[in-house]
N, CA, C and O atoms as a Tripos MOL2 file, in Angstrom:
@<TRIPOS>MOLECULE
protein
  284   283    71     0     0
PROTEIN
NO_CHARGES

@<TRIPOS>ATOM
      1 N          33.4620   12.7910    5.1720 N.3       1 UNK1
      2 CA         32.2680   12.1590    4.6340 C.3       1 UNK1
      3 C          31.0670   12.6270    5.4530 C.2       1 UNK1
      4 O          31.0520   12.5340    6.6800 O.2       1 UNK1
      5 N          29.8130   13.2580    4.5590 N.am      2 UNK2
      6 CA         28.5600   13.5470    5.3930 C.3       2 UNK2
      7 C          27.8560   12.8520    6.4650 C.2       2 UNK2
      8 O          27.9000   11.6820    6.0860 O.2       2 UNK2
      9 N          27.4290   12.8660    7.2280 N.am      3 UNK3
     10 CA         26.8230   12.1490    8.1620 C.3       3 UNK3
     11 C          25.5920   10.9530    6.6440 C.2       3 UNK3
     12 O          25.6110    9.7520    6.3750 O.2       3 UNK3
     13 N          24.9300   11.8760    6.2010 N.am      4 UNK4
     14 CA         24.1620   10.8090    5.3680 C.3       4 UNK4
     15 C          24.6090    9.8740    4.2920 C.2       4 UNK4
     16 O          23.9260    8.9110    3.9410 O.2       4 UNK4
     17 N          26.0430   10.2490    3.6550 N.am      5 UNK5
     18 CA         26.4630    9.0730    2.6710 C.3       5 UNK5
     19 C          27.2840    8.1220    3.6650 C.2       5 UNK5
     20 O          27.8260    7.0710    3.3220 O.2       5 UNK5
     21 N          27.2830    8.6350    4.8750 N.am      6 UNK6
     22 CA         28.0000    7.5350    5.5300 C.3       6 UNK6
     23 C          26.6920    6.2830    6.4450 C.2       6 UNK6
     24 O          26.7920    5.0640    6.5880 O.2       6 UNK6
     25 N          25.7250    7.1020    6.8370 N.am      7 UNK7
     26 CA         24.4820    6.3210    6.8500 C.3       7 UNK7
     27 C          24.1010    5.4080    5.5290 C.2       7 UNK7
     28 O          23.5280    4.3620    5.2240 O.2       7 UNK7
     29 N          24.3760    5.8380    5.3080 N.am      8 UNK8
     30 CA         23.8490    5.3720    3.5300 C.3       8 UNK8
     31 C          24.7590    4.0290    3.0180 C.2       8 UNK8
     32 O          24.3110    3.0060    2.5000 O.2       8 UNK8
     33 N          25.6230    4.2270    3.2050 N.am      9 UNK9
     34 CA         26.5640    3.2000    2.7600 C.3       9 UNK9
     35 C          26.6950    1.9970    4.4220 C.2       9 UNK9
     36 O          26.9620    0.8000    4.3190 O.2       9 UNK9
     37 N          26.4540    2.6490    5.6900 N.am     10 UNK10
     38 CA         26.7440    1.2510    6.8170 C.3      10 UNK10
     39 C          25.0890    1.0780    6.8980 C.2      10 UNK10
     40 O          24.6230    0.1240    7.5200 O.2      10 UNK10
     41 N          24.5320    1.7030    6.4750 N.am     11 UNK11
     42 CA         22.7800    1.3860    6.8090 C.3      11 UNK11
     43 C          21.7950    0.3570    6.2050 C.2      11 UNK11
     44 O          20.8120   -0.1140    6.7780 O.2      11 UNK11
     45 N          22.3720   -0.0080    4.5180 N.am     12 UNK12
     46 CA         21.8130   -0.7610    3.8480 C.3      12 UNK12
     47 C          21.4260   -2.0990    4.1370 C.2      12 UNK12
     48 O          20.5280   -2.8040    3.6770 O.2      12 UNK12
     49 N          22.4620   -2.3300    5.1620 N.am     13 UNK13
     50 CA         21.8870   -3.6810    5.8410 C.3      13 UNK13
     51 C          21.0720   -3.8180    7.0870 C.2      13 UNK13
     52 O          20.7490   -4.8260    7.7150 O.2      13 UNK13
     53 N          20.7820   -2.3520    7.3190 N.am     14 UNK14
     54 CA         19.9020   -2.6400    8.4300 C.3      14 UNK14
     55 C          18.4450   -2.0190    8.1690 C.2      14 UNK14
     56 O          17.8610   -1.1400    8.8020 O.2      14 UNK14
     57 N          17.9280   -2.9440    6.7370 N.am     15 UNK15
     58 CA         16.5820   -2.2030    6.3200 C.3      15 UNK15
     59 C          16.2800   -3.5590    5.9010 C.2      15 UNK15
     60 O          16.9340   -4.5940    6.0360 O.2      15 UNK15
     61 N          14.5400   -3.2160    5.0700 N.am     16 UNK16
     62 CA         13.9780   -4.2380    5.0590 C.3      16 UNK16
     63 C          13.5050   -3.8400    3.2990 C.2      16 UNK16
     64 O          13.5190   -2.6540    2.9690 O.2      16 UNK16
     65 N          13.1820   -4.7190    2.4610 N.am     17 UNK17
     66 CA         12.7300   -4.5500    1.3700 C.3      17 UNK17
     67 C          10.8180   -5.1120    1.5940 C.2      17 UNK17
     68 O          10.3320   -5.7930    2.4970 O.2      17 UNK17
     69 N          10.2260   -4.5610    0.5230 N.am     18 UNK18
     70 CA          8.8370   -4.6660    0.9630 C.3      18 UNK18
     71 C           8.1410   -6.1730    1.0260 C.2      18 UNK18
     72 O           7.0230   -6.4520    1.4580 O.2      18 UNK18
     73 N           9.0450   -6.9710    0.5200 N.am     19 UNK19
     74 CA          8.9260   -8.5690    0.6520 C.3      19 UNK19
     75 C           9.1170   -9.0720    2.0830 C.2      19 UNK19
     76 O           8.2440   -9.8190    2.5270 O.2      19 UNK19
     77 N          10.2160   -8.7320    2.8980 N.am     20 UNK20
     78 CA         10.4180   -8.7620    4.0940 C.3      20 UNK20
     79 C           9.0850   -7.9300    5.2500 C.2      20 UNK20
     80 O           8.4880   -8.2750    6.2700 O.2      20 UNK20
     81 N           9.1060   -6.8130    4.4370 N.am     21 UNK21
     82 CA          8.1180   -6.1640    5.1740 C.3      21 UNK21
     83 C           6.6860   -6.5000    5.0370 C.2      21 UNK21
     84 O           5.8600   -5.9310    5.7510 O.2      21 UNK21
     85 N           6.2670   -7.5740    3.9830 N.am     22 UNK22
     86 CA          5.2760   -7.8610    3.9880 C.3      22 UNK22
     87 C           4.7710   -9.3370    4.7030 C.2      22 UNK22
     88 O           3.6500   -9.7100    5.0480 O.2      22 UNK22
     89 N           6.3680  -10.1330    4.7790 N.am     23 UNK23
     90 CA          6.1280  -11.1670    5.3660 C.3      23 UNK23
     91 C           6.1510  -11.0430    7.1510 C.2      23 UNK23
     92 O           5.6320  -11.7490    8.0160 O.2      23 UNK23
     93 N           6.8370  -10.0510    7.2100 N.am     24 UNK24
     94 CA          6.5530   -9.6370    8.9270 C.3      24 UNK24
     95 C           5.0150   -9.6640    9.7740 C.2      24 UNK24
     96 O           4.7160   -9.9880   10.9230 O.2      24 UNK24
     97 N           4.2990   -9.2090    8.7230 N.am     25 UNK25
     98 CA          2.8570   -8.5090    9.5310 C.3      25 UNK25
     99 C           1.9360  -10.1830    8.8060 C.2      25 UNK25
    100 O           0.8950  -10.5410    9.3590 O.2      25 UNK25
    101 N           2.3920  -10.8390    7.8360 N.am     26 UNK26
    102 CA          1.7290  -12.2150    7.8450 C.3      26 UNK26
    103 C           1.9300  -13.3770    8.2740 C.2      26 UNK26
    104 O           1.1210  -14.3050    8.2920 O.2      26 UNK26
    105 N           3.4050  -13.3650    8.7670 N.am     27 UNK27
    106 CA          4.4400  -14.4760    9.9510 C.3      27 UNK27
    107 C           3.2410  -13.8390   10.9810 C.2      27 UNK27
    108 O           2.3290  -14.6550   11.1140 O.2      27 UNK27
    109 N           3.0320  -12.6260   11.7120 N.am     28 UNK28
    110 CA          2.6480  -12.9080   13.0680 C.3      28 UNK28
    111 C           1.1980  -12.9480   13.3940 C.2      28 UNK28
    112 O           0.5100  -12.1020   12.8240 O.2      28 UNK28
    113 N           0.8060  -13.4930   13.9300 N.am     29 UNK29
    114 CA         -0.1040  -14.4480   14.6750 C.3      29 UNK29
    115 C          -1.1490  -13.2760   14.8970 C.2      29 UNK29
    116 O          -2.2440  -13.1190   14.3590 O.2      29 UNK29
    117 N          -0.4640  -12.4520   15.8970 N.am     30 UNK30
    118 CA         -0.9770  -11.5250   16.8700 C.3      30 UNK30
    119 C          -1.1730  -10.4090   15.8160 C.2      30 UNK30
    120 O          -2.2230   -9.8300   16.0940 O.2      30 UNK30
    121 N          -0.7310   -9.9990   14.9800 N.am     31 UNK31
    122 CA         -1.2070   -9.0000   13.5230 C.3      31 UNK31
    123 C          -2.2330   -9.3900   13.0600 C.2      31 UNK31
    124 O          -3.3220   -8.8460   13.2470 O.2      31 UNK31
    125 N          -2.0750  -10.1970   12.5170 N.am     32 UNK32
    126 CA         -3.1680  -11.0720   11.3840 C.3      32 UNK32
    127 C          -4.3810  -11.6340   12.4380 C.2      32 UNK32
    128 O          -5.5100  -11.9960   12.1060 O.2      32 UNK32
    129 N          -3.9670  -11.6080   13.4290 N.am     33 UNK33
    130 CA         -5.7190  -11.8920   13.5530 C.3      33 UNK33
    131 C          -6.2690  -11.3260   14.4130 C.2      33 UNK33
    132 O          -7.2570  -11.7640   15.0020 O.2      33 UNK33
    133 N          -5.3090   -9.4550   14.7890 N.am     34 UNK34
    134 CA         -5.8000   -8.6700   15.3660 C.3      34 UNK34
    135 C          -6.5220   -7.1140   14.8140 C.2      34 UNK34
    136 O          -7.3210   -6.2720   15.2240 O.2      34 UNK34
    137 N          -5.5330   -7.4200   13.4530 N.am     35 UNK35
    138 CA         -5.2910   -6.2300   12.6190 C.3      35 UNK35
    139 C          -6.2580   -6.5960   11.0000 C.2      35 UNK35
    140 O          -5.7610   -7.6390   10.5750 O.2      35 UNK35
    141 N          -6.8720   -6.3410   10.4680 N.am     36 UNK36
    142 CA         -7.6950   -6.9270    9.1950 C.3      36 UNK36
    143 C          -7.2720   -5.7360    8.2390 C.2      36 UNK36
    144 O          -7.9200   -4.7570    7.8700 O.2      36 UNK36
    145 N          -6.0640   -6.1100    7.9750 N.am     37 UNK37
    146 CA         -5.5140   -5.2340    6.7710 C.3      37 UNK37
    147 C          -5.0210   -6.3550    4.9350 C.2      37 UNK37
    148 O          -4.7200   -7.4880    4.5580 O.2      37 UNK37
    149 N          -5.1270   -5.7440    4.7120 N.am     38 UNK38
    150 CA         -5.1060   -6.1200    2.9790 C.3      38 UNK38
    151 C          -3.1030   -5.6190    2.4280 C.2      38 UNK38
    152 O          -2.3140   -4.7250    2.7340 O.2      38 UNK38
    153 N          -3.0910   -6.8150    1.5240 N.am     39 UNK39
    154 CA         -1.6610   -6.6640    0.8130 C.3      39 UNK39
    155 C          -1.5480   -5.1830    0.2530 C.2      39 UNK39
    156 O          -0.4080   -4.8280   -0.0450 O.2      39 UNK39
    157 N          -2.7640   -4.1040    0.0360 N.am     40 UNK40
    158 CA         -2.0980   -3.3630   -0.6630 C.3      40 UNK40
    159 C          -1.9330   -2.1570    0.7220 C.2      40 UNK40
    160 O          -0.9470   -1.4270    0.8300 O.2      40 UNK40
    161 N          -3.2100   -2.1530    1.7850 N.am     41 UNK41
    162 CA         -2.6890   -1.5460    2.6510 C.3      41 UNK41
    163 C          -0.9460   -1.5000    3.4100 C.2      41 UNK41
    164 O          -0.3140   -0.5330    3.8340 O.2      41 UNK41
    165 N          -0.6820   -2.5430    3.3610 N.am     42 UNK42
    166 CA          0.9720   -2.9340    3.5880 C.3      42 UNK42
    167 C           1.9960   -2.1280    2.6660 C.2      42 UNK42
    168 O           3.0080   -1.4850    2.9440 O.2      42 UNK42
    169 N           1.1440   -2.4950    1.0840 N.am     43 UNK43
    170 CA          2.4420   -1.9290    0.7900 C.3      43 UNK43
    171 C           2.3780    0.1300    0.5220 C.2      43 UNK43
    172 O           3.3400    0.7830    0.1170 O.2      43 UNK43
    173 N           1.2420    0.6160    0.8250 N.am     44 UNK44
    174 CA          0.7800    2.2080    1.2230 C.3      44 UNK44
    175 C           1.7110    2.3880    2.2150 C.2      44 UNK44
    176 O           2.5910    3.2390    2.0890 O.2      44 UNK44
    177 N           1.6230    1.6920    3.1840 N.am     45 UNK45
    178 CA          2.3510    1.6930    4.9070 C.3      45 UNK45
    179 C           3.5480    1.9560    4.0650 C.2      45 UNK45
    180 O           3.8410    3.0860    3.6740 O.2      45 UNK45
    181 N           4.2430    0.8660    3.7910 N.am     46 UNK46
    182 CA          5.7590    0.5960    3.0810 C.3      46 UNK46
    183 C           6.4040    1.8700    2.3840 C.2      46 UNK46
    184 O           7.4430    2.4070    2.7680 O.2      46 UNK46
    185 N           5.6180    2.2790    1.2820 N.am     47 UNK47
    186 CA          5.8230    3.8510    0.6640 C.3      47 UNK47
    187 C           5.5640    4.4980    1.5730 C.2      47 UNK47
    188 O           6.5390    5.2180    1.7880 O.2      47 UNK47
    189 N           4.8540    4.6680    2.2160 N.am     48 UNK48
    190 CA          4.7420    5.9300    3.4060 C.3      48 UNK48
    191 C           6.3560    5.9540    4.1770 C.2      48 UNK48
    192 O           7.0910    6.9390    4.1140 O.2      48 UNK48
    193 N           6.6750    4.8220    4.8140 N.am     49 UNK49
    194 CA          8.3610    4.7310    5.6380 C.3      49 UNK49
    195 C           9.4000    4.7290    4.0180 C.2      49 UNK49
    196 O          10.5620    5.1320    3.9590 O.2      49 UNK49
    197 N           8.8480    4.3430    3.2090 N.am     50 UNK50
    198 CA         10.3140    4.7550    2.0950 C.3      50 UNK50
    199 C          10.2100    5.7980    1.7610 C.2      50 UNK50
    200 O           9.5040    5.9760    0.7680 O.2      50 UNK50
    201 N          10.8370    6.9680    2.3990 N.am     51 UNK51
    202 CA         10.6110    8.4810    2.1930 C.3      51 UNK51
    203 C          11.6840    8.5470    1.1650 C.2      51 UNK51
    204 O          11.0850    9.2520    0.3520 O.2      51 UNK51
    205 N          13.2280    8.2420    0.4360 N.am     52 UNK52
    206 CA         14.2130    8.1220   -0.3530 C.3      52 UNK52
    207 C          13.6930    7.3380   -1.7870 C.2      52 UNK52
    208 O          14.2080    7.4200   -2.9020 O.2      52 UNK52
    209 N          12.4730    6.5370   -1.3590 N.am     53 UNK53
    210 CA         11.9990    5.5040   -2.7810 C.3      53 UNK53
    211 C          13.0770    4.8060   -3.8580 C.2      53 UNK53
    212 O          13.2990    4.6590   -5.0600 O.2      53 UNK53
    213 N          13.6330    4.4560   -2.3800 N.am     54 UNK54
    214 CA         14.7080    3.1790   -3.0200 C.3      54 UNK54
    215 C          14.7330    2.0050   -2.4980 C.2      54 UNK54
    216 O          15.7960    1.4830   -2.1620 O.2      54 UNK54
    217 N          13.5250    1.4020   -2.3500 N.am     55 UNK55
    218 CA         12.4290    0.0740   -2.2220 C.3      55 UNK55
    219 C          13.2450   -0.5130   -1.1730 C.2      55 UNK55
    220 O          13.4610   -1.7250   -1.1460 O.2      55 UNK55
    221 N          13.8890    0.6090    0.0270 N.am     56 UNK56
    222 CA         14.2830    0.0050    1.3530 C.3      56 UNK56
    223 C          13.4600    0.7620    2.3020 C.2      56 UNK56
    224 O          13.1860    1.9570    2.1960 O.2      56 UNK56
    225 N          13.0210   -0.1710    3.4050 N.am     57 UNK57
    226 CA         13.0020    1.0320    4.5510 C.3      57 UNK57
    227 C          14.4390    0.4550    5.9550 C.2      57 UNK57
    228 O          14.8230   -0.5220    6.5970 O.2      57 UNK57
    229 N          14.6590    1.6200    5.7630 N.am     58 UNK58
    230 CA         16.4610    1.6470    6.9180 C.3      58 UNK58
    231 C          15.6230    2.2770    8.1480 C.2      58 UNK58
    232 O          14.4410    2.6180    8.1940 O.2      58 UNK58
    233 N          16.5200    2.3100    9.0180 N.am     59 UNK59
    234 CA         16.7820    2.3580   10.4500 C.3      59 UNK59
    235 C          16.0920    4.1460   10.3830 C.2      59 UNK59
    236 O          15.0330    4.5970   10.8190 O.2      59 UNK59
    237 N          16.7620    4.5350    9.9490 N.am     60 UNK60
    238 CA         16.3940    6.4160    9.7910 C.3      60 UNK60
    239 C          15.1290    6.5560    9.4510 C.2      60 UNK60
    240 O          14.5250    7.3340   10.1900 O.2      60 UNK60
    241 N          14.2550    5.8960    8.2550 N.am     61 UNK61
    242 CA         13.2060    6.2270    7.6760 C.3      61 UNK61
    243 C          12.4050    5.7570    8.7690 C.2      61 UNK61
    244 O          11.6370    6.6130    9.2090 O.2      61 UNK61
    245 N          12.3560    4.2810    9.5090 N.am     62 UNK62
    246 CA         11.4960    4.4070   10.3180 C.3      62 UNK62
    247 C          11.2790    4.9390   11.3050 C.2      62 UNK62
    248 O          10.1390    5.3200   11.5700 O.2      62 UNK62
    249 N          12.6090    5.1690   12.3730 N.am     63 UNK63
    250 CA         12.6390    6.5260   13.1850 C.3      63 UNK63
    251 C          11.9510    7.5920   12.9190 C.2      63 UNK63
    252 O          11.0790    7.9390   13.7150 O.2      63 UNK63
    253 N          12.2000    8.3430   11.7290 N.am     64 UNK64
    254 CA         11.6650    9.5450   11.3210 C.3      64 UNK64
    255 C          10.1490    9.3670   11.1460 C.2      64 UNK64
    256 O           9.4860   10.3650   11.4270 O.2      64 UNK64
    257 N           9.2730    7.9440   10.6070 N.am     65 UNK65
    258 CA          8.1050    8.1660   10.1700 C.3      65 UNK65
    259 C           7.5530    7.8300   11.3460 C.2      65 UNK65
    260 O           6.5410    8.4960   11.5640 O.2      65 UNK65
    261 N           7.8230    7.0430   12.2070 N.am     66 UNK66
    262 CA          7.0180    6.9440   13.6890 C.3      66 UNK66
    263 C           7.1140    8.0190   14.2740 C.2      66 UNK66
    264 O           6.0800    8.3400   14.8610 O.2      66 UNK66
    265 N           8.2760    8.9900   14.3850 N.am     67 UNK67
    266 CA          7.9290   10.2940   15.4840 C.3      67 UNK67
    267 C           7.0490   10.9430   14.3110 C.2      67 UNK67
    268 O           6.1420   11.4870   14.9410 O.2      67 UNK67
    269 N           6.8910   11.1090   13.3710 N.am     68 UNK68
    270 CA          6.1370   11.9600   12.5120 C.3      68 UNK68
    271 C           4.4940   11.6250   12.2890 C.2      68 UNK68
    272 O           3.8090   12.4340   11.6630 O.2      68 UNK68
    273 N           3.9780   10.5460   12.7660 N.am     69 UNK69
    274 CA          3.1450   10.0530   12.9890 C.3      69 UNK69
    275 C           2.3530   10.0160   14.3610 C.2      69 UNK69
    276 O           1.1740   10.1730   14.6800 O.2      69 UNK69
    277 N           3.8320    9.6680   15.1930 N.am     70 UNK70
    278 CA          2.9250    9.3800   17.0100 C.3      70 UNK70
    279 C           2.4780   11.0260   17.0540 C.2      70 UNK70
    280 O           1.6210   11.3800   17.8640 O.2      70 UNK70
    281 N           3.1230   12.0200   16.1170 N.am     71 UNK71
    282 CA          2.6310   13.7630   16.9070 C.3      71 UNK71
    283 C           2.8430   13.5430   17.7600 C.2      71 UNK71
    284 O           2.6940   14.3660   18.6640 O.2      71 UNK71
@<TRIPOS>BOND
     1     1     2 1
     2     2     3 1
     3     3     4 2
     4     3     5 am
     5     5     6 1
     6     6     7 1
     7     7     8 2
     8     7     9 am
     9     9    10 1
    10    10    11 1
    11    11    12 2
    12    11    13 am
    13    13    14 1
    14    14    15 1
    15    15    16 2
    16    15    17 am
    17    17    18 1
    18    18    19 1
    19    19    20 2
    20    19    21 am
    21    21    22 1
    22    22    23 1
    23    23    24 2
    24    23    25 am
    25    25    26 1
    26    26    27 1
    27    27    28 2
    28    27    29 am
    29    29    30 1
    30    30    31 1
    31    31    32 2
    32    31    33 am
    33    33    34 1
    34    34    35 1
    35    35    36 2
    36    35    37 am
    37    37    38 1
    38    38    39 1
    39    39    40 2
    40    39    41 am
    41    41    42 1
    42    42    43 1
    43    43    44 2
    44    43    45 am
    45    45    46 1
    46    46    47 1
    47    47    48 2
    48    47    49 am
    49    49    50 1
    50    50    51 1
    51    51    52 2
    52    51    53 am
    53    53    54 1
    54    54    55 1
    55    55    56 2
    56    55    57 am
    57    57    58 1
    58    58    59 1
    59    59    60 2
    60    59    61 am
    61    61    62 1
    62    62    63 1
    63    63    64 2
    64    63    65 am
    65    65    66 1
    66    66    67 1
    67    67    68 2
    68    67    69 am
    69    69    70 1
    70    70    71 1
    71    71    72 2
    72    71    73 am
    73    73    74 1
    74    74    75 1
    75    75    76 2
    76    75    77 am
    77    77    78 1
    78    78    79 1
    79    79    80 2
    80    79    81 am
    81    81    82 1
    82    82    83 1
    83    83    84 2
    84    83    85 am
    85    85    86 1
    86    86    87 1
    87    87    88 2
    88    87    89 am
    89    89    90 1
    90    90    91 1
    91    91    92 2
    92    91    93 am
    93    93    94 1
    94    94    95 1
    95    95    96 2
    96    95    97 am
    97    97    98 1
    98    98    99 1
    99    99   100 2
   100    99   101 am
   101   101   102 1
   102   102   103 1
   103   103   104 2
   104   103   105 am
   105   105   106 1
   106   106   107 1
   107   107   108 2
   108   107   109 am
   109   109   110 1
   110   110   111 1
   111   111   112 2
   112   111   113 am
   113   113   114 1
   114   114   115 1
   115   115   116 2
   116   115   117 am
   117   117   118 1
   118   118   119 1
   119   119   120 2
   120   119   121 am
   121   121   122 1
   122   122   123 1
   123   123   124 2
   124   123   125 am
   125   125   126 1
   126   126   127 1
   127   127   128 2
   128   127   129 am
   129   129   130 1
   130   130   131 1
   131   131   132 2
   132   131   133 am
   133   133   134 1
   134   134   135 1
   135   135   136 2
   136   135   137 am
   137   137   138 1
   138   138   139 1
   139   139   140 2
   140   139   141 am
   141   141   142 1
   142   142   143 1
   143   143   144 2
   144   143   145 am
   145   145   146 1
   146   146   147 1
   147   147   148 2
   148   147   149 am
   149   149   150 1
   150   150   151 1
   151   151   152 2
   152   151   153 am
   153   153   154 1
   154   154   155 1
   155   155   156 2
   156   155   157 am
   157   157   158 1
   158   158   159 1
   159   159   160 2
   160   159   161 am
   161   161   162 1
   162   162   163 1
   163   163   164 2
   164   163   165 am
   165   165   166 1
   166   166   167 1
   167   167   168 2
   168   167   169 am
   169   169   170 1
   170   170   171 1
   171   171   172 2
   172   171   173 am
   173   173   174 1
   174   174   175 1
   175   175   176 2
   176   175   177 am
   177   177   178 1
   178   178   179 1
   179   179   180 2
   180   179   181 am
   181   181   182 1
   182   182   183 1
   183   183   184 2
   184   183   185 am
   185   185   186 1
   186   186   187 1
   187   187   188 2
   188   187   189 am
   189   189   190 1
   190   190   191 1
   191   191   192 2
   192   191   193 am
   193   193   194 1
   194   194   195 1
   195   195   196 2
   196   195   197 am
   197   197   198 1
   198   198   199 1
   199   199   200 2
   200   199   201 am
   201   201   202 1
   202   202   203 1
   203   203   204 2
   204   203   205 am
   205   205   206 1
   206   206   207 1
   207   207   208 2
   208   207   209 am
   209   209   210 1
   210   210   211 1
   211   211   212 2
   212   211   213 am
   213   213   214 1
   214   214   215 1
   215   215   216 2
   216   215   217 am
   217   217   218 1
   218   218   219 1
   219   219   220 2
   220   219   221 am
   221   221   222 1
   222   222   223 1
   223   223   224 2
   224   223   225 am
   225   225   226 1
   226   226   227 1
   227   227   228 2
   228   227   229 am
   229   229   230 1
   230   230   231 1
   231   231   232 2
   232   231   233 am
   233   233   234 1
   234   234   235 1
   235   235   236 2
   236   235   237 am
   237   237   238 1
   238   238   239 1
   239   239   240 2
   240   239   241 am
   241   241   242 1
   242   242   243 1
   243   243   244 2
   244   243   245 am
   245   245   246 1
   246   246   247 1
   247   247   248 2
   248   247   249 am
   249   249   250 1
   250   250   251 1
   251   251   252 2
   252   251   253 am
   253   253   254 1
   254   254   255 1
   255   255   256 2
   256   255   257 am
   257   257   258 1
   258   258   259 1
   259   259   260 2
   260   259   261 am
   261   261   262 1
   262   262   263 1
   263   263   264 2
   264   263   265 am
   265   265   266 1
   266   266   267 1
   267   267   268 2
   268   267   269 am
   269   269   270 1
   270   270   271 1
   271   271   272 2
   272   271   273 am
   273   273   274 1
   274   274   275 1
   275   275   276 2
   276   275   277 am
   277   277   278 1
   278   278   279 1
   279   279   280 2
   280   279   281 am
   281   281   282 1
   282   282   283 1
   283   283   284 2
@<TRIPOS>SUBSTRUCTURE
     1 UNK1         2 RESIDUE 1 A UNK
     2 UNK2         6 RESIDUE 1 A UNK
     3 UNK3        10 RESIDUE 1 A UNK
     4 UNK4        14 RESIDUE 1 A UNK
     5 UNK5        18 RESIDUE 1 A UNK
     6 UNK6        22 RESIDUE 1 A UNK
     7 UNK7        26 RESIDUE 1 A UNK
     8 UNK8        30 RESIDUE 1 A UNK
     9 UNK9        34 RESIDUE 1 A UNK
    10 UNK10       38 RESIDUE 1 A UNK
    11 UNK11       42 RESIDUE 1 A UNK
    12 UNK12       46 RESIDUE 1 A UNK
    13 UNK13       50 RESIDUE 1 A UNK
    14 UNK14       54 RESIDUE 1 A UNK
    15 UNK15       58 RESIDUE 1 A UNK
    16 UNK16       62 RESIDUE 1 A UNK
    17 UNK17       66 RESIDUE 1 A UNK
    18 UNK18       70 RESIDUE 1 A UNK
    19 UNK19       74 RESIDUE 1 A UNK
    20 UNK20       78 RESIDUE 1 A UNK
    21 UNK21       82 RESIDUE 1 A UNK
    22 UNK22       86 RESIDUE 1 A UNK
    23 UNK23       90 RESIDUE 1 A UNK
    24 UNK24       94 RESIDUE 1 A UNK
    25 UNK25       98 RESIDUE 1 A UNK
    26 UNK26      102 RESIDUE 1 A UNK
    27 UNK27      106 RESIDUE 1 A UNK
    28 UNK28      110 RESIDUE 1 A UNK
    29 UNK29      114 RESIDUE 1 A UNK
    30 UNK30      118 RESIDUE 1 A UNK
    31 UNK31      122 RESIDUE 1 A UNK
    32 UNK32      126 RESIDUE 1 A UNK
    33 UNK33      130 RESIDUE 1 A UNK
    34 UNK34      134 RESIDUE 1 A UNK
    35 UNK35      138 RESIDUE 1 A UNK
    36 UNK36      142 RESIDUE 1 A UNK
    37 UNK37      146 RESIDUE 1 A UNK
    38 UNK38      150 RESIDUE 1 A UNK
    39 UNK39      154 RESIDUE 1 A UNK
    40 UNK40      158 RESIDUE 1 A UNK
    41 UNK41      162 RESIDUE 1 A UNK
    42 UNK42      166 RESIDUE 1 A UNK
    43 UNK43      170 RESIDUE 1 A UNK
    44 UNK44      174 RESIDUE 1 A UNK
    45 UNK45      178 RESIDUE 1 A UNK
    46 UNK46      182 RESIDUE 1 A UNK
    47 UNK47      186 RESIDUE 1 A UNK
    48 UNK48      190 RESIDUE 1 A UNK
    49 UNK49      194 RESIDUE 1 A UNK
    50 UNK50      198 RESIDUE 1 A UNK
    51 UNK51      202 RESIDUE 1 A UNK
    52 UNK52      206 RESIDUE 1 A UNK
    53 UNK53      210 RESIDUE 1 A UNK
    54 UNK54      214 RESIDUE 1 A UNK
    55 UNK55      218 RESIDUE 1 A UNK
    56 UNK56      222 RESIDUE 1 A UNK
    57 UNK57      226 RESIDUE 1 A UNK
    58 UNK58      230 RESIDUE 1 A UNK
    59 UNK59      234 RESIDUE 1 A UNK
    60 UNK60      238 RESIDUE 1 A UNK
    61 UNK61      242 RESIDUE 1 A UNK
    62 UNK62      246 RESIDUE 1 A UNK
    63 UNK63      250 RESIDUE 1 A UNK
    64 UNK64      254 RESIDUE 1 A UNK
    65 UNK65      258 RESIDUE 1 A UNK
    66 UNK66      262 RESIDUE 1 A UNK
    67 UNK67      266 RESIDUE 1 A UNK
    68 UNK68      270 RESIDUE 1 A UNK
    69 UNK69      274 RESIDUE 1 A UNK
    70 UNK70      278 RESIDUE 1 A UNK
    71 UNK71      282 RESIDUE 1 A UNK
């Protein structure tokens, strides 16, 4: 089995759907009243880390989009 259908199949539970990901950055305190971003900026962010566009972001996608970002 490939390294990625085997990611793929133990990984699904270690992602977030964009509901989760949207309630993260409005649960915290220290976001919201440091950061002055808008629901749709969140969900731009969200498609940006779902590089597969299968309305998860997993463990891999965000790895990959933070080093691809910090440059």
């Amino acid at each position: 089995m490939g390294l990625w259908l085997t990611y793929n199949l133990l990984g699904e539970g270690w992602s977030l759907d964009l509901e989760q990901f949207i309630s993260i950055f409005n649960e915290s305190t220290f976001l919201r009243d440091n950061y002055k971003y808008t629901e749709d900026q969140l969900r731009a962010v969200f498609k940006m880390f779902d590089t597969d566009s299968n309305g998860l972001i997993d463990a891999l996608e965000t790895v990959s989009t933070l080093g691809l970002v910090s440059g």
